[in-house]
C-alpha positions in Angstrom: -34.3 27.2 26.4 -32.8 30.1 24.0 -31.4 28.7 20.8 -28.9 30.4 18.1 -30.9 32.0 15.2 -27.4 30.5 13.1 -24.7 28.8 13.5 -21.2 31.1 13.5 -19.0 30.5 11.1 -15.5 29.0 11.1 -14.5 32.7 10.2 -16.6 34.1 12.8 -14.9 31.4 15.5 -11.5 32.6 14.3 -12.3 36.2 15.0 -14.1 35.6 18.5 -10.9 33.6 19.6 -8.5 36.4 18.5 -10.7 39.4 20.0 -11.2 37.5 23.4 -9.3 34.7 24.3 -5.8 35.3 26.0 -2.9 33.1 24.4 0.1 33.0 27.1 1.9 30.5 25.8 1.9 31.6 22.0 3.7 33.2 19.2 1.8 36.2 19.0 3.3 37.1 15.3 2.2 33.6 14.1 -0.9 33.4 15.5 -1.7 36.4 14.1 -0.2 35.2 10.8 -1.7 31.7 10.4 -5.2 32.1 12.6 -6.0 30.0 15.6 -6.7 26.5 16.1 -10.5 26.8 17.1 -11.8 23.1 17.7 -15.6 23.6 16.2 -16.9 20.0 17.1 -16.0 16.9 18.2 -17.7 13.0 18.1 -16.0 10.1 20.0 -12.0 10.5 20.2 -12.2 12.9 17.5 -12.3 16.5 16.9 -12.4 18.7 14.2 -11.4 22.4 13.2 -12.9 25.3 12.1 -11.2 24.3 8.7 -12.6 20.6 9.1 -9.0 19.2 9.8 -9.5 15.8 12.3 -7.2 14.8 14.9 -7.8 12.8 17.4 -8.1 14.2 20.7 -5.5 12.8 23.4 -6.7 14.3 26.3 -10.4 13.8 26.3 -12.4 14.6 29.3 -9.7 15.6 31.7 -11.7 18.6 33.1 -14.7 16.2 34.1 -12.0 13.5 35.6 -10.3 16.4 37.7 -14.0 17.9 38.9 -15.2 13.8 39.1 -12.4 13.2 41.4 -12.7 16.9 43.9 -16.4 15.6 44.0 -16.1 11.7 45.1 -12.9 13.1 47.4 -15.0 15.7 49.1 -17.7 13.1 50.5 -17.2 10.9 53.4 -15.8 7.7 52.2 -18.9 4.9 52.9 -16.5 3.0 55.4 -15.8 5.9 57.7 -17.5 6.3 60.4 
């Protein structure tokens, strides 16, 4: 398994988001004003920024519930015959 020579930095996150990431639902002028929220790590509930600002995250693991449930719903259910 490949590892990173170095970590990026929370200035070198803020540049990769704005160079590739698409932002549909965004204020353009502000975002390119006041920077992006990058998320650079999280533990538990929490998560933290590129400029180490917590919050606590709201929505955690939604992605693996929705691809959990398309998985179970996909196989025959134990009872059927």
């Amino acid at each position: 398994m490949a590892t990173r020579a170095k970590a990026a930095s929370a200035a070198d996150l803020d540049a990769l988001d704005l160079a590739h990431l698409f932002h549909p639902n965004t204020n353009l002028a502000a975002l390119h004003k006041n920077g992006p929220l990058v998320l650079a790590r999280g533990k538990g509930i929490h998560v933290w920024d590129t400029q180490g600002k917590q919050y606590i995250e709201a929505w955690p693991g939604s992605g693996a519930r929705r691809s959990a449930t398309a998985t179970r719903s996909s196989r025959p259910s134990p009872t059927s015959s």
